[in-house]
N, C-alpha and C positions, 0 to 999 in steps of 0.2 A: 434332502442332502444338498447341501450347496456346493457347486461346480469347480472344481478343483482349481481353476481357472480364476476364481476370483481375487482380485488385488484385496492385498490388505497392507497396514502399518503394523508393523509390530514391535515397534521402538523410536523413541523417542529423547531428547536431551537438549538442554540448554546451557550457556554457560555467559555469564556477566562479571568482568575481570577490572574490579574498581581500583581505581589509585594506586597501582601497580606502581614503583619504580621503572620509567621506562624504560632504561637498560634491562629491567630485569622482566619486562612484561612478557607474557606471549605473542606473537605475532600470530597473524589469521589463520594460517596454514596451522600452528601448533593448538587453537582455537579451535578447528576444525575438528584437528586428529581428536581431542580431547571430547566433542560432543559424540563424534561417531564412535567412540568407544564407549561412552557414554549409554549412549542409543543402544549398542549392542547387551549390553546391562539391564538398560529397561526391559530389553525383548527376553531375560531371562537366562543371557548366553553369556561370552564371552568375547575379550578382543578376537580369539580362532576363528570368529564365526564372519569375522569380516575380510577374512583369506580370500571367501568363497565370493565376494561381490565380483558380479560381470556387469556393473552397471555403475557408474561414478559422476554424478553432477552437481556442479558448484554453482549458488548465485553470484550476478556481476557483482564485483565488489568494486568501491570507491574509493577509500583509501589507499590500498596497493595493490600494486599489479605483477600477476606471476605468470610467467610465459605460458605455463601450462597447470592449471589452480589443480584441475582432475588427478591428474597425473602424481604430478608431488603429494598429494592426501593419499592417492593410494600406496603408492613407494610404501608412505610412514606407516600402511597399516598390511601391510606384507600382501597386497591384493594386484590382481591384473589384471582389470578389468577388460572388455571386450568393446565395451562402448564407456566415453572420458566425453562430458557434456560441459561447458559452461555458457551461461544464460544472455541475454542482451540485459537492458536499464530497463527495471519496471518491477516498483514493490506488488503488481499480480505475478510475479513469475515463479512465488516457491508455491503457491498453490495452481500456478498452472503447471506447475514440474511433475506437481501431484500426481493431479488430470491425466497427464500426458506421460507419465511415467506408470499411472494405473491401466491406459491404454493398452501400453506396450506389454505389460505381465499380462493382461485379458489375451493379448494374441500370440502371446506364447514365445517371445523374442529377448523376455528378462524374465531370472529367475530371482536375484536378488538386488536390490539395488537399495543405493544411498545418496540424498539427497542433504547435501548442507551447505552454511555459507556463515561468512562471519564479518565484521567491522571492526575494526582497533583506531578508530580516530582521536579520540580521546589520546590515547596513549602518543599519536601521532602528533596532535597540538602541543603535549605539553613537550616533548622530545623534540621539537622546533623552538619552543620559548626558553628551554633548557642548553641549547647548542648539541641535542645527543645527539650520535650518528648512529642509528639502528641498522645493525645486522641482520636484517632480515631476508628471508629467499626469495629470487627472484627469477631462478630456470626453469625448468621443464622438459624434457626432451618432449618431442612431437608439437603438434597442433591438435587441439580439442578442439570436436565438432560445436558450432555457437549456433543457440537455437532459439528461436522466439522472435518477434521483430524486429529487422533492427532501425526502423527510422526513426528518427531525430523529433523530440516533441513538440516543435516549435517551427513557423517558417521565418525565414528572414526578418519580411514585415512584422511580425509579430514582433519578433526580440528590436527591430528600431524602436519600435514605442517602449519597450521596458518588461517584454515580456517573455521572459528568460529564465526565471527564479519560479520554485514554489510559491512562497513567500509574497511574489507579485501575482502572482497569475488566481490561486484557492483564494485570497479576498473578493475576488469577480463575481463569484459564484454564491459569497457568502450575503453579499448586498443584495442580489437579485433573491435568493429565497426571502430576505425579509423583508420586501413589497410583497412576493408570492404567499407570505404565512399574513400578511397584512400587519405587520408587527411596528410601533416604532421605536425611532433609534432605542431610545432607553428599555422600552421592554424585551426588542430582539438582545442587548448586552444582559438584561438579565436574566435573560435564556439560555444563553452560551455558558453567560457562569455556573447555571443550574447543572446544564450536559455537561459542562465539563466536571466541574467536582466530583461526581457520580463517578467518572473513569480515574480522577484522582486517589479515591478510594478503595476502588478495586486495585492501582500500580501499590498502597499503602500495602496492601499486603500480600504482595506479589516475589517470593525470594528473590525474584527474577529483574524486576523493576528497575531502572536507574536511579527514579525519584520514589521512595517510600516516603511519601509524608504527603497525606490527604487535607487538601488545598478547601476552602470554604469556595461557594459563588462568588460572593464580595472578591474575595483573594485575589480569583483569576481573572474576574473582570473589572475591576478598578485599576485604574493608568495610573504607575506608580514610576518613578524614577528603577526600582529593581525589573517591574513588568509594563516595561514604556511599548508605545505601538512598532510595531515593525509594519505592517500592513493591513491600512483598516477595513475592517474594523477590529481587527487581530491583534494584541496584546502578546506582550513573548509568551506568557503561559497559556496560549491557547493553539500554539505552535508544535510543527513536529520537531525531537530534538533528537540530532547524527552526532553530536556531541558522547558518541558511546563507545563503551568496546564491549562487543557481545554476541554471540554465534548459536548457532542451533541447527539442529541436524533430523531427519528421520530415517527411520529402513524402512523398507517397502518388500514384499513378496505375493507368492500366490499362495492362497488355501495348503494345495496341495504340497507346494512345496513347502512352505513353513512345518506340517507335517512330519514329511522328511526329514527338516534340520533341527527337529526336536522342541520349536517355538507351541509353550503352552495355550491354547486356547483364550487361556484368561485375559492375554497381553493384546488379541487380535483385537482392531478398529477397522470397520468397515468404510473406506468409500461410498454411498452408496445412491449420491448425486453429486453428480456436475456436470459444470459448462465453462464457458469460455464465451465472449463478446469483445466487440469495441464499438465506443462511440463513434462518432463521424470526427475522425481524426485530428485537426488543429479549433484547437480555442475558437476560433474565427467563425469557423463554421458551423459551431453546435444550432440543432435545434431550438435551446434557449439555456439558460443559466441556471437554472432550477429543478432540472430533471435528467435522468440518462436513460432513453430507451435502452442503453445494451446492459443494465444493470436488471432492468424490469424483465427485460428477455431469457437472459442468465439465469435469473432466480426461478421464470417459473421455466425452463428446462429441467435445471437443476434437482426442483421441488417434483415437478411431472417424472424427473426417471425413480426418483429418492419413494414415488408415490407417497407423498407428503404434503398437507398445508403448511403453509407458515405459519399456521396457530401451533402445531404440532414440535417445531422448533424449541427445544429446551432454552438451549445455549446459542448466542451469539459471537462473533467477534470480528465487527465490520470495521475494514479499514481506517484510519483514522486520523491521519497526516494534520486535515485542519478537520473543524468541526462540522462544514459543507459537506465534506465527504462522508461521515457519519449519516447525518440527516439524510441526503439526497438519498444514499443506498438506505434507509429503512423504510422512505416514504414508497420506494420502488419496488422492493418489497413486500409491500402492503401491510408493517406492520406500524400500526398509531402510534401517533407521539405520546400518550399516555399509557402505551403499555409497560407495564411492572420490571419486563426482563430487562435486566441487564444488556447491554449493546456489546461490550468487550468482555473478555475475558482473562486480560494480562494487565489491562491498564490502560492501552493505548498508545500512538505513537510521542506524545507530548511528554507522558509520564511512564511507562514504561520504558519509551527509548524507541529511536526510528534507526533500526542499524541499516539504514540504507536500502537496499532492497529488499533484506533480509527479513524483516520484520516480517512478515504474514508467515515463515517459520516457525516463529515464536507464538504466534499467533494458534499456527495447527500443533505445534507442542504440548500448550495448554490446554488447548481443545478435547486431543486424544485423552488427556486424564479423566477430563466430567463423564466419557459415558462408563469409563472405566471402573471408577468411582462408583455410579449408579446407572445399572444396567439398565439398558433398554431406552437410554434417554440417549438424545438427539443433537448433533451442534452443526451451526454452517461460522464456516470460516469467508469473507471476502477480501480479496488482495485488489488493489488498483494500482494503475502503473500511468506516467507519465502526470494529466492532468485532467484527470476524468475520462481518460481514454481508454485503457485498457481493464479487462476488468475479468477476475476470475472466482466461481464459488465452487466448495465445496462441503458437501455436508457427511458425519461422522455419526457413526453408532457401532453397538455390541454387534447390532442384530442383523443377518443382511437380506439386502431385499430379490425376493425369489427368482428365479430363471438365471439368465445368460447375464453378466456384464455388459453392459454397450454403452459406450459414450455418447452423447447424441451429436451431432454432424452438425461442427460450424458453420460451415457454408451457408447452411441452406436459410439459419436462420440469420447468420450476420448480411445475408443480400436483401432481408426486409429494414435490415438498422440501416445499411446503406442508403437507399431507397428515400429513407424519411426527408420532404421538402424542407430547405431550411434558408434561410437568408443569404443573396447574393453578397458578396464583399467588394466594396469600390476602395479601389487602393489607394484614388487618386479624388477623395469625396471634394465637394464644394456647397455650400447654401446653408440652407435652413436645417437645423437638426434636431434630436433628442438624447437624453442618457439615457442608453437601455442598461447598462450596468457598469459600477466604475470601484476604482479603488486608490489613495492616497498613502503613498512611499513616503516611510520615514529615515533618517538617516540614525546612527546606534548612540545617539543623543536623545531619540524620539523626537523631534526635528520634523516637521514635513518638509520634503525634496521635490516629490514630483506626484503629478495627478495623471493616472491611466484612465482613458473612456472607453469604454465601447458603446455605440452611438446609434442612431437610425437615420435613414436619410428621410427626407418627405414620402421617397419612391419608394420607402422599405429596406432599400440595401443596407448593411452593416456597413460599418466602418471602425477602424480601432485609431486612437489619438490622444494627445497630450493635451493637458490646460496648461494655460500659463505657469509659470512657476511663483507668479505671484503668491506669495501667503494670508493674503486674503479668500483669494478663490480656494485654495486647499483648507483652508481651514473652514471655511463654507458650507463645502462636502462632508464635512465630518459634525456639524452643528446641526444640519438640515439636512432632510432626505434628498437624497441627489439625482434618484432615478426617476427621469421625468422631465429632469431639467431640461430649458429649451437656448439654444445657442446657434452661435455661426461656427462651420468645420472649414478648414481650409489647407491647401494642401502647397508645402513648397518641398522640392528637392527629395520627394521618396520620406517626408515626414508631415504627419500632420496635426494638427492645431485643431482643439474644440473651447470656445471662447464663449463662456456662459452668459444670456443676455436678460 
């Protein structure tokens, strides 16, 4: 008999609101109300049944901002909740809402709760190139509890050299695994194209999708005036796109009480692992560019409460912003680059749509259908937040696994991720250097701008720094493999110079 106490989903909804009339679109708040009634439907019920939520949290949105996001979604859905949640910046936060929302029903403190969030930028862009002035809400009475962390993902230093942007920073990453796969240039781009078409195909036929139409490898990795580089070795199509408007919601309960509110068995999705990690917090100071202990950590917590292999994993749907993040989480993982399953299960951030933070929503939306579909099978969802930083899984089935709920205990394992040695950073480097990993900014011409290093010193210290702006050296980088390259760094004014020799 499983413990009354046990979290589970019991609903589920998406929603993708194309080429709306911007006067006439919905705005996030009316997005919201729409999957959580949505959700309430999946679970078998009706909007009544979302009277009874004591539990109401929104992901950080980007495009607008409302005093009180919690608050107003519940007004519209006639509910009063006890606890009004919304989240800090970081696409892990709907599956750490999960986590830490299935915490709080195991201890007995929620009995019904809703989790959603939404993006309307799309709608936003063209209502700016339009002259519209949208009506949209922006009160709240009270202040909602903000939960998650809230630091900033970047430090100062980091953003003087240019690193600021997704866009700049996921190409670091992506360079460094293809000396670490031993790949060159041309074969690592026709690998990327390989991976990506694959999630191409699955966004083709996704209701959900922004881009239905499944892109060849050629496609997305040939440098075309439509899919010119934004940052290499990244190509627009191998990019995550916020260009959406699109929202997604779940309910959550206990056993016991789903029960009570008359939710059929059929609808139930087990939790029945997870975790929570972060890396060693800025760019600067990771272990290396290639791997994320708190990926590896997470998974097998996650895998150890779930009592699970990774073999055993049906369904996947690993976060997916650039294609770095793909890889690195399956490599950590432990699951081969040649294994048959599928990586996503919507599409992905590039082609299905990156609503901001929101995505790994959509993510666990699509998820909860496969074991639904076919019982007894298995899926982990992973969400990342910032830039390799934050990182959360969780894994779903019919079936759940015996005894008591228990989360297993951040702490204990995020003070071994801490812990891990990793390269000093000289802020103020001089001499003899190397490229430990680098990336070349293009302007929306496809244009190179500017060349980002991250370097070594003779003595081992890191260091992060500019090339010239010359167009010979950036285009150099992009012809030839650049990791490795040996140069002088030099440092003026809180900026620094790595000059290839």
């Amino acid at each position: 008999m499983t413990d009354d106490r046990t979290p589970i989903l019991i609903g589920v909804a998406q929603l993708t609101q194309r080429d709306v009339d911007p006067a006439a679109a919905k705005e996030p708040l009316g997005m919201m109300v729409e999957t959580a009634r949505g959700a309430a439907a999946d679970a078998g019920a009706d909007a009544r049944l979302l009277r009874q939520l004591d539990y109401v949290a929104v992901v950080n949105m980007i495009a607008w901002r409302y005093a009180n996001a919690p608050r107003l979604l519940a007004e519209r859905l006639d509910a009063a909740p006890k606890q009004e949640l919304y989240t800090t910046v970081g696409g892990d936060t709907p599956q750490w809402l999960v986590n830490e929302t299935a915490a709080q029903i195991a201890a007995g403190r929620v009995r019904l709760a809703l989790l959603a969030g939404a993006e309307a930028v799309h709608t936003l862009l063209r209502a700016g190139r339009a002259g519209v002035e949208l009506k949209w809400s922006k009160s709240g009475a009270g202040t909602p509890t903000i939960v998650g962390d809230a630091r900033m993902g970047t430090t100062d230093h980091e953003m003087n050299h240019g690193l600021q942007m997704p866009t700049q920073i996921y190409p670091l990453f992506e360079n460094a695994l293809r000396v670490h796969y031993g790949l060159s240039l041309a074969a690592h781009r026709e690998r990327l194209g390989l991976l990506c078409s694959r999630f191409s195909t699955i966004a083709a036929q996704n209701p959900y999708a922004w881009f239905r139409q499944a892109r060849t490898p050629a496609e997305i990795a040939t440098i075309t005036a439509e899919n010119r580089l934004i940052g290499f070795p990244y190509p627009k199509y191998m990019n995550a796109i916020i260009d959406v408007d699109q929202s997604a919601a779940v309910l959550m309960t206990s056993v016991g009480a789903a029960r009570e509110l008359g939710i059929d068995p059929s609808h139930w999705v087990y939790l029945t692992g997870c975790a929570d990690a972060r890396d060693l917090w800025f760019v600067t100071e990771r272990v290396n560019y290639c791997s994320s202990p708190a990926i590896r950590m997470a998974g097998r917590q996650a895998l150890q409460m779930a009592d699970l292999d990774i073999s055993q994993i049906d369904y996947f749907d690993l976060y997916s912003c650039f294609p770095c993040a793909v890889q690195i989480a399956r490599d950590m993982l432990g699951v081969a680059q040649d294994d048959p399953r599928p990586l996503t299960v919507t599409g992905g951030l590039p082609y299905h749509g990156g609503s901001g933070n929101n995505y790994t929503m959509h993510g666990i939306a699509t998820m909860v259908g496969k074991p639904r579909a076919a019982r007894g099978t298995k899926g982990l969802v992973s969400g990342l937040g910032w830039y390799m930083t934050k990182h959360s899984i969780g894994i779903y089935s019919t079936e759940p696994n015996p005894g008591t709920w228990t989360r297993p205990d951040l702490e204990i394992y995020q003070a071994e991720i801490d812990r891990a040695p990793h390269p000093e950073l000289a802020t103020e480097p001089s001499g003899s250097a190397t490229v430990e990993t680098y990336t070349v900014l293009h302007d929306r011409d496809g244009q190179p701008t500017k060349g980002i290093v991250i370097g070594r010193l003779q003595d081992g210290r890191r260091f992060v720094a500019n090339t010239p702006e010359d167009r010979s050296v950036l285009e150099a980088l992009m012809v030839r493999e650049g990791i490795g390259t040996a140069g002088i760094v030099s440092s003026s004014k809180g900026l620094n110079r790595f000059d290839p020799v």
